[in-house]
C-alpha positions as CSV (number, residue, x, y, z in Angstrom):
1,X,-54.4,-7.8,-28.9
2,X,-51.8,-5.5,-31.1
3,X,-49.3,-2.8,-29.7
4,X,-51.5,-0.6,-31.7
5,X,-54.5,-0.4,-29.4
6,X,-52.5,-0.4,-26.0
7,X,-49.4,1.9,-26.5
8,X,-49.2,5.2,-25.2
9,X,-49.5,7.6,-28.2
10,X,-49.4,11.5,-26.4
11,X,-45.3,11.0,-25.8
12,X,-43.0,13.4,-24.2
13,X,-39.9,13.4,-26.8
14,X,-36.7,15.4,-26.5
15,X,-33.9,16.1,-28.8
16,X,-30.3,15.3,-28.7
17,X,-29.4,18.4,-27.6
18,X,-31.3,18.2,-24.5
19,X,-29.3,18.7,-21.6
20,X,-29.5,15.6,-19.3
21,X,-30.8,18.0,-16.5
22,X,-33.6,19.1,-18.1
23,X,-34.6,15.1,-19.6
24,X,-34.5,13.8,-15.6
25,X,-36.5,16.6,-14.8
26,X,-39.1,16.0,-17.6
27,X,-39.2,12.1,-15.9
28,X,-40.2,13.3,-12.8
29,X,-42.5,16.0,-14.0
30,X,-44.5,13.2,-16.4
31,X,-43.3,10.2,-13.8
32,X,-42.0,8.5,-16.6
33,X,-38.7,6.1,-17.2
34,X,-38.3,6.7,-21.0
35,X,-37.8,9.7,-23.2
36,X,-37.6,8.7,-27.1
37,X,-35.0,11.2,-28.8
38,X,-36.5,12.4,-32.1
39,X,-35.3,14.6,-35.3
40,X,-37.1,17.4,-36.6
41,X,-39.1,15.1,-38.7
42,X,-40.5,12.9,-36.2
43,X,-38.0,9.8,-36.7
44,X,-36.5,8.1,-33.6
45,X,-32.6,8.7,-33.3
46,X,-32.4,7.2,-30.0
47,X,-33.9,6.4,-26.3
48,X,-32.7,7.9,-23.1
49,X,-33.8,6.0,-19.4
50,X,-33.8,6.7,-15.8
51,X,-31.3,4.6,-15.5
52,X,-29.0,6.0,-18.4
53,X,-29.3,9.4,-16.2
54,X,-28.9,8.3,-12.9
55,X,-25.3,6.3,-14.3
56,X,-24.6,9.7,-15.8
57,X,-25.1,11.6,-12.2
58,X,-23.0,8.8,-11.0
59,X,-19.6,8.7,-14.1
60,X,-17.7,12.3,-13.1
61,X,-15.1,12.3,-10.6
62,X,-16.3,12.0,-7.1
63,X,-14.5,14.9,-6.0
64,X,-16.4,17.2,-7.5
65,X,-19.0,19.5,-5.7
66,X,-22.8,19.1,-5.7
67,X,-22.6,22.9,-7.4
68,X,-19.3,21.8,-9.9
69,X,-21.6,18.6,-10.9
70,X,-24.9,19.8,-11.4
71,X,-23.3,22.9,-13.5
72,X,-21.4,20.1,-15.8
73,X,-24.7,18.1,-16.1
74,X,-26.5,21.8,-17.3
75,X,-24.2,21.6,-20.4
76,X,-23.8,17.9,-21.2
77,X,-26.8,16.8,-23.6
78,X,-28.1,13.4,-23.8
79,X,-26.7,12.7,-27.1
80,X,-23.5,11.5,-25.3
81,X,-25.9,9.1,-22.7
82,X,-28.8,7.5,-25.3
83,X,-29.1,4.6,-26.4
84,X,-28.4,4.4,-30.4
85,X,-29.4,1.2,-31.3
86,X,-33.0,1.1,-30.3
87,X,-35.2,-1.9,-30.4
88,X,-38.8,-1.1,-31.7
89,X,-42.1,-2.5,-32.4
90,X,-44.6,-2.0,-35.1
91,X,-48.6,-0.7,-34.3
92,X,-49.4,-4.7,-35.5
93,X,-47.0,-6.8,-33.4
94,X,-49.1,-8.7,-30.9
95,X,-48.9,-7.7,-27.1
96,X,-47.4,-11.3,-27.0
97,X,-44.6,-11.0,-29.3
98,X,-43.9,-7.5,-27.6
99,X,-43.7,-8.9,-24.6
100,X,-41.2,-11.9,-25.5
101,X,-38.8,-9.2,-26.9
102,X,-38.4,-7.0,-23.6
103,X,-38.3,-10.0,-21.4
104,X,-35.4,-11.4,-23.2
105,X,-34.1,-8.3,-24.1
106,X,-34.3,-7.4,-20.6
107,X,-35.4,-3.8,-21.5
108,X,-38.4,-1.7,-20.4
109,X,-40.3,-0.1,-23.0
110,X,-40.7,-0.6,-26.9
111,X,-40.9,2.5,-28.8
112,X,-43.2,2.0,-31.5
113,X,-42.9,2.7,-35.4
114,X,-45.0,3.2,-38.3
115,X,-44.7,1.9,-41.9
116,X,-43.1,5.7,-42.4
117,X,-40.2,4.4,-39.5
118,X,-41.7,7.5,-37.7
119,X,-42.4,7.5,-33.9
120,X,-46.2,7.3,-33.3
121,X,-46.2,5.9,-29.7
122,X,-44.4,3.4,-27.2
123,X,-45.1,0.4,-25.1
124,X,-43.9,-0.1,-21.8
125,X,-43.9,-3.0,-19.0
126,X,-46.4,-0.6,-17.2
127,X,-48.6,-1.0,-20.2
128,X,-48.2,-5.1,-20.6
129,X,-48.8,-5.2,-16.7
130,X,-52.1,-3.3,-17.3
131,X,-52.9,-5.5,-20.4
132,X,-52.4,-8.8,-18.2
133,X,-54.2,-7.5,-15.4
134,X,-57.4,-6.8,-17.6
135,X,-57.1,-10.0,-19.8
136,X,-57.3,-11.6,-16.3
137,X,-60.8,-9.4,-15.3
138,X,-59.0,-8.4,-12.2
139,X,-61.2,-6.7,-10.3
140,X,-62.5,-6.0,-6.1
141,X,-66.1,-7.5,-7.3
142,X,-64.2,-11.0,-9.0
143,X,-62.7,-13.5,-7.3
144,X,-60.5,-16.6,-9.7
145,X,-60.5,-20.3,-9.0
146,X,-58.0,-23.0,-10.6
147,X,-59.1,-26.2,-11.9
148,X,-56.5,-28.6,-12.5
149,X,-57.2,-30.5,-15.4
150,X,-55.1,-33.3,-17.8
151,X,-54.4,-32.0,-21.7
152,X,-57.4,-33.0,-23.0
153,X,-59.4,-32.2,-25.7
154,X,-62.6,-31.1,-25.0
155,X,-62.1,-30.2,-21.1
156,X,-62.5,-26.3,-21.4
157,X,-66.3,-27.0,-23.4
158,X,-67.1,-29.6,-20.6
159,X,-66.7,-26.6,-17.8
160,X,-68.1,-23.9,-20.0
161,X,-71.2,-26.1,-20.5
162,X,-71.9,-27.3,-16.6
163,X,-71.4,-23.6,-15.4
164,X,-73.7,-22.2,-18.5
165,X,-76.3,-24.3,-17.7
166,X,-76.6,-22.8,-14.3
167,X,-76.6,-19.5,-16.1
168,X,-73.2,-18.7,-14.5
169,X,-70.6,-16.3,-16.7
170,X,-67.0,-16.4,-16.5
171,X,-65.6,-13.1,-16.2
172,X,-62.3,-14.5,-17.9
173,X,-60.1,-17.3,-18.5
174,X,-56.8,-17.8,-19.1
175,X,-54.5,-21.1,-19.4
176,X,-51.4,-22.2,-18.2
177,X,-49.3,-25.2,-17.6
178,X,-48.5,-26.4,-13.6
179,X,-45.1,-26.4,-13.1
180,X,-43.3,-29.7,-12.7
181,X,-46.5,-31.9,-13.8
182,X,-45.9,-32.8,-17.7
183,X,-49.5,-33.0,-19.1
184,X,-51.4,-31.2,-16.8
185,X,-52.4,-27.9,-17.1
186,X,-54.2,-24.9,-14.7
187,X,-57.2,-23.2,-15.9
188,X,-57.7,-20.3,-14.2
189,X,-61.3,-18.9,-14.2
190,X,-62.5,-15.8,-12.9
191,X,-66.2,-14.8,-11.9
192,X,-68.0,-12.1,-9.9
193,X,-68.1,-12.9,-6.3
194,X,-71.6,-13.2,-6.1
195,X,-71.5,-16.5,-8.0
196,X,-68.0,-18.1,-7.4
197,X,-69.1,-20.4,-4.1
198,X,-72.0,-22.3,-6.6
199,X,-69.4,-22.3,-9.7
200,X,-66.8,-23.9,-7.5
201,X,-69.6,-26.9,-6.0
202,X,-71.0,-27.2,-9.8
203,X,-67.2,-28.3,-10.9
204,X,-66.7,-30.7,-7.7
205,X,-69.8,-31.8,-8.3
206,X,-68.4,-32.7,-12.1
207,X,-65.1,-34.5,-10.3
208,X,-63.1,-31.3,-11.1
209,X,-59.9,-30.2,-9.0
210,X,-61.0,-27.0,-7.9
211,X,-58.6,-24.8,-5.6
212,X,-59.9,-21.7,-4.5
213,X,-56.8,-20.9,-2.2
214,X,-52.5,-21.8,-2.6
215,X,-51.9,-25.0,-1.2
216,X,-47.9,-26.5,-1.1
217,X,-48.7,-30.4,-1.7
218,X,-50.3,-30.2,-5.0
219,X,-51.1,-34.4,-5.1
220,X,-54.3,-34.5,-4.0
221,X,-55.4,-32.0,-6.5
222,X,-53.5,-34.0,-10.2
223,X,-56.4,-35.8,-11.5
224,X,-56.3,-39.0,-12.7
């Protein structure tokens, strides 16, 4: 999966002399918390947030009217608010690498450049939750069960094989180590509903650790 194929490409873009009025009111018109600030030529100069404008609302002296503050905020642009120093991503970067930047960036969205450094979209957390939630097949007709299994190799085409030969699909399957138990790792499998009670007695059958609800004391689930 690429930034290319998930980011959001029909963008709302101001310029920098956009008033900071008018930018929060294009937010709440388009119910969005970013608005890239582009040149006439389509280059990214900076990005402007929610949060940017509601610290802006917040900086002039507190003494001043409602009226006196929302006239200042009608002639102030966002040129003195946005954020220069943008950090971008490319239409090739995996959703993965994307994702590591803004989580240790601690920053929202990605605006997204070509080979031509020219704005052709953006990526936001909205867009990575989406992504996760799909990658997962979450859905109201699927249901997920963990198996708790030891790194080994061969364990994933062991389960594949017992549930294929009962002709049973998994919807999806994603992998992911169980905190606090070096070596052993949670496979989390999702199927439609219709078929999850007969996948789940298949894999018991096998002398898997299947968990179909949260339990606290793990132990009697860590297989030998």
């Amino acid at each position: 999966m690429f930034v290319g194929w998930h980011m959001t490409t029909n963008l709302i873009t101001i310029s920098t002399d956009t008033p900071i009025l008018k930018a929060r009111d294009l937010m709440r018109e388009h119910n969005i918390s970013h608005l890239p600030i582009t040149d006439d030529k389509g280059h990214l100069i900076g990005l402007v947030t929610d949060r940017d404008i509601r610290e802006a609302w917040a900086s002039p002296a507190t003494t001043l009217s409602v009226y006196e503050l929302t006239y200042i905020l009608q002639k102030v642009t966002v040129e003195g608010i946005m954020k220069k120093n943008v950090i971008t991503a490319t239409p090739d970067m995996t959703i993965e690498r994307a994702a590591l930047i803004m989580h240790d960036q601690k920053i929202g969205c990605l605006p997204v450049l070509n080979n031509e450094e020219k704005l052709v979209g953006i990526i936001t957390t909205a867009d990575l939750m989406n992504v996760l939630l799909k990658a997962m097949g979450m859905s109201n007709d699927s249901s997920r069960v963990t198996v708790i299994v030891r790194d080994r190799i061969g364990t994933l085409s062991e389960i594949m094989s017992i549930l294929a030969q009962s002709n049973i699909n998994i919807r999806s399957i994603m992998i992911h180590p169980l905190p606090h138990h070096e070596g052993i790792w949670q496979l989390l499998l999702r199927f439609r509903q219709n078929v999850v009670g007969e996948a789940v007695r298949l894999l018991k059958s096998k002398g898997y650790k299947v968990l179909t609800e949260y339990q606290k004391d793990l132990s009697p689930y860590i297989p030998d």
